[in-house]
Each structure stands twice: as structure tokens, then as C-alpha cells.
N, C-alpha and C positions, 0 to 999 in steps of 0.2 A: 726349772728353778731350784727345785732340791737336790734337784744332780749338781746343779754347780756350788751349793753352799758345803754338801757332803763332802766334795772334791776340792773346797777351800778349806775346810777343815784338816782334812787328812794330811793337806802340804805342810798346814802348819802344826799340825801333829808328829808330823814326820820329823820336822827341822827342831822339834824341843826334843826327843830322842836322840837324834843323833848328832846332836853337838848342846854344848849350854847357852840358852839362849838367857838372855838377862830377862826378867820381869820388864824391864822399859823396853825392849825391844820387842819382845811379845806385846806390852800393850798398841806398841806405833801397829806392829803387823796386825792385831785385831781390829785396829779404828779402820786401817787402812781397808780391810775385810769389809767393814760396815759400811764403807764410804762408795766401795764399789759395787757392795750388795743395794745401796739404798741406791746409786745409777742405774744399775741393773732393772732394777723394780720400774724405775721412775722412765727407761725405757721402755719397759714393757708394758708400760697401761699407755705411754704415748701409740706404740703398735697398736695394740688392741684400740686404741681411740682416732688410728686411721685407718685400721680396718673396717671399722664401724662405719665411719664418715665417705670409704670409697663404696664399700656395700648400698649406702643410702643414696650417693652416687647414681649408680649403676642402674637403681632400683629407678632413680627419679630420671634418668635417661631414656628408659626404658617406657615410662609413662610417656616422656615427652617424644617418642620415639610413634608411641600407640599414637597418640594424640594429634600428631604432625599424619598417620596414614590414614586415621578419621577424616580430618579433615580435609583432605587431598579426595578422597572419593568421595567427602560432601562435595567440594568443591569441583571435582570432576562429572560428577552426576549432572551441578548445575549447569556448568557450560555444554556437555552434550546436550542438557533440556533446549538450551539456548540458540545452539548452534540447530540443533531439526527445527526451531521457530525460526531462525532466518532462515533457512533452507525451504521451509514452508513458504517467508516472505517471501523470497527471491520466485518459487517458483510460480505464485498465486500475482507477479508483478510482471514475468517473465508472458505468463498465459492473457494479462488485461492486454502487455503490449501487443501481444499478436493476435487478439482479439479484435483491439483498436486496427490495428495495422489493416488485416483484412475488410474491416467495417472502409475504413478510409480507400481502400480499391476498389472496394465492392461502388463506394459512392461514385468514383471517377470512371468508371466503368459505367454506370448508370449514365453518368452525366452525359460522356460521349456516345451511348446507345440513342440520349433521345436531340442530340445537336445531328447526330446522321437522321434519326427521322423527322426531324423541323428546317431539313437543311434549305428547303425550298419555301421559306419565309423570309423577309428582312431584319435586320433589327432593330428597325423601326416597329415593326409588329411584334416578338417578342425576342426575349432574352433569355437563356440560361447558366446556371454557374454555380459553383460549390463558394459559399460566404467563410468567415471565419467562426461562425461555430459547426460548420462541417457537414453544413444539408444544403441539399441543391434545392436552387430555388427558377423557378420558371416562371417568369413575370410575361402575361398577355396582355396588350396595351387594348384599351376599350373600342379605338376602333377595329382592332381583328376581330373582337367577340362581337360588340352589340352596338346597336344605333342609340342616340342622346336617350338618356332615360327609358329607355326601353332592358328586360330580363331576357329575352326572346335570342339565345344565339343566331349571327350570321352564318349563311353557308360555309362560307372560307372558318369563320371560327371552329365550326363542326370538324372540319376536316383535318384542321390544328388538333383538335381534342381526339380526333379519331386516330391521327397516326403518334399521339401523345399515350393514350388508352393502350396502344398496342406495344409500348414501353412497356407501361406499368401493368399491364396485366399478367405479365411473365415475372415479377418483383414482388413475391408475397414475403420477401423479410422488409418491407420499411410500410409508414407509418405517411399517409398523406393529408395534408390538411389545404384546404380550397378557403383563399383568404381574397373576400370582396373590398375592391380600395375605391372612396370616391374624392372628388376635388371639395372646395369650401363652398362653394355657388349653393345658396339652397333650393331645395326640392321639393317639390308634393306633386304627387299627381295619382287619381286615383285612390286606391287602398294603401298607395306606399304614404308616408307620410312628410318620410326627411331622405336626407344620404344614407342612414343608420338602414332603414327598411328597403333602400335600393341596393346596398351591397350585399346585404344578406339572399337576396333576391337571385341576386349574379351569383353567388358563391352557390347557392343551393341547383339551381340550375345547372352547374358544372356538373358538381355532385353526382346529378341525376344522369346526366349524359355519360358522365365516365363508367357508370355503375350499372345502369340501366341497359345501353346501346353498346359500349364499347368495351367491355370486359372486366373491368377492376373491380375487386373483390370489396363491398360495400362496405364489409366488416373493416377495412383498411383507409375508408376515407371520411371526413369530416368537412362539415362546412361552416365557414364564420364569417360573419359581415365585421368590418373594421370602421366601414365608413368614411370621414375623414380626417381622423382621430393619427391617422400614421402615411402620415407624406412623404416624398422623399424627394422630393422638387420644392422649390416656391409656390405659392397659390396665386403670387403678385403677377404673374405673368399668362399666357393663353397655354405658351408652352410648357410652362411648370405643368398648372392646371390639366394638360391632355396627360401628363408624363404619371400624374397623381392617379387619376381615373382608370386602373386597371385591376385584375387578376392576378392573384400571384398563386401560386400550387408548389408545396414547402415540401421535401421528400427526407423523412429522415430515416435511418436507421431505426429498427428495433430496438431495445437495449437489454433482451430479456439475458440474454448470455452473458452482459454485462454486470447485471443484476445480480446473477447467482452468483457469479464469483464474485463479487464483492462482500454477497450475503454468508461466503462461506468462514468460518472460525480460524 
């Protein structure tokens, strides 16, 4: 800025030397001096006041620059957290499935082990089959097992249970439970009192044959009287009523291995 005022000076120093310059023409040349000096100036603080403003600029870019790769590796952190919990999900839904899947062969596998050992019964006498929640169920009609009110297995019943035992005894992953069924007719006789104490009766007597004589692990079976509380026939008829009166032996799966994975985080 003082170079260029020095250097407007001396022009016009120069040109009153060497020629006569009029007073009026000297004063135009000095305003003119002043007019350019005062643009000059008024230049140069607009520079310096976008210098300032691209500095501040650059600076505040620079934050939003920081700011934008904070948040990027916030936000990358969370979606990796995200993505190993689905990947956990998938593989803890991947492991139920194939869990399930095997439990479900394991059962059909059972089923057809004890329809080859019962195959010399009718279906009249009993029945076997996987229901829709997933356990076989082995229904023995009351005349295979026992005579009218009587707990006392028959011969042929035994022999049902004997080549039924020889299933289940080789089956230490499920879970059996011995379910006494009677018709509506009432009962007493003896120490039994109603239907309630003659199925309990039958089912306990299974119980003891399957666990005691023919091999199944005690620890794996239970026995329950139902009575005639769960029919699945009419009662109105002879036929319903014989269909009511049986055994049924419920086979499920374990579910311990289910358990854990489910129990797991």
C-alpha cells in the first residue's frame, strides 16, 4: 500500500517538473489520487474480509468433515454390533431348526420301529401314530390289555408291552407317559372307588410291566389316570364306550437341547 502511494506520488511529481501544470489540474490529479487510493483501501479490507470468511470456511469444513468420520465409525461400530446379533440370530434359529428337524426323524423313526414290532396286532387292538404336536402316541384298546374292570394285564396284552418295552428300552432321549382312559358307565368295586381309581390302576400297572419285566428306564416313565374326563368317542353308544376304555402310551422327545439353546443370550 505505501509502494503504491509513493509511486503515485512521484508520477505526479514528475509531471509538475517537467511541464507547467496548472493548479486546477494538479488539484483534478490529486482528488483523482485520492479516489483511487480510497478504492484501493476499500479493496483491500474487502480481500482481507474474504480471506477471513474463506479461512473460517475451511476451518468450519474441516469440523464438519471431523464430524461426518465420528459419526461414520459411530455408526459403523453400530451396525457391525448389529449385523454379529443377526448372525448370532440366524445361527442360534439355523441350530433350533436342525435340532427340530432331527427330533422330528428321530420320532418317525421311532414310530416305524414299534408299528414293525406291533405289526402282528390288529387295529382293532391298538394303534400307533405321530399327532400334530409331534409325539407318538400308542393307543391299546382295553380288550388287548384287561378284562371289564379288572387292573390285571392279559397274556396277549403282556406280550404287546413286551415287544412295545423292547422299542423303548433302546430310546433313552424321550420322555413316556402311561395315560389310563375309562368310558362314563360308573364304577366301584373293591378298593377302587369310581373310573378316576380304575385308570390310575391300568396306567400304573403298565408302568410297572414296562419298567420292572421289560426293560425301560423307570426314570423315563410316568403313570396317570384320566378316567373319563378325555374321550374321544361318544359315550352314547357300546361302540364309542369300548373306543373310550383304553391305554394310551405318549412318547415325546426330550427337549433338553432345546432348552439350552433357547436359554442361550
Amino acid at each position: 500500500m505505501k509502494k503504491f502511494n509513493l509511486f503515485f506520488l512521484f508520477i505526479i511529481a514528475s509531471m509538475m517538473l517537467s511541464s507547467c501544470v496548472s493548479k486546477k489540474k494538479y488539484m483534478a490529479l490529486n482528488a483523482r489520487y485520492n479516489d483511487l487510493n480510497a478504492s484501493y483501501n476499500g479493496l483491500d479490507s474487502s480481500m482481507k474480509a474474504l480471506n477471513a470468511s474463506y479461512q473460517q470456511l475451511d476451518l468450519r469444513k474441516q469440523e464438519i468433515e471431523q464430524m461426518s468420520e465420528a459419526e461414520l465409525r459411530k455408526l459403523n461400530t453400530r451396525l457391525q454390533a448389529e449385523l454379529a446379533a443377526l448372525e448370532n440370530s440366524n445361527k442360534r434359529v439355523a441350530e433350533l431348526q436342525s435340532t427340530l428337524q432331527r427330533q422330528k426323524q428321530a420320532q418317525q423313526q421311532l414310530l416305524d420301529n414299534i408299528r414293525k414290532a406291533l405289526v402282528d396286532f390288529n387295529n382293532t387292538e391298538l394303534s400307533a401314530e405321530i399327532r400334530s404336536d409331534g409325539k407318538v402316541y400308542v393307543s391299546l384298546s382295553e380288550k388287548l390289555l384287561f378284562k371289564s374292570g379288572k387292573y390285571d394285564v392279559d397274556p396277549k396284552g403282556k406280550l404287546a408291552l413286551q415287544k412295545l418295552g423292547e422299542v423303548l428300552s433302546k430310546q433313552p432321549d424321550i420322555d413316556i407317559l402311561v395315560e389310563g382312559h375309562t368310558d362314563t358307565v360308573p364304577f366301584k368295586r373293591g378298593e377302587l372307588r369310581d373310573n378316576m381309581d380304575l385308570s390310575v390302576m391300568r396306567a400304573t400297572t403298565i408302568v410297572h410291566l414296562l419298567s420292572k419285566e421289560y426293560g425301560v428306564n423307570p426314570k423315563q416313565i410316568v403313570a396317570s389316570g384320566r378316567g373319563e374326563y378325555f374321550p374321544v368317542a361318544e359315550n352314547a353308544t357300546s361302540e364309542g364306550r369300548a373306543t373310550n376304555r383304553r391305554t394310551e402310551i405318549i412318547l415325546s422327545p426330550k427337549l433338553s437341547d432345546l432348552y439350552k439353546l433357547l436359554s442361550q443370550n
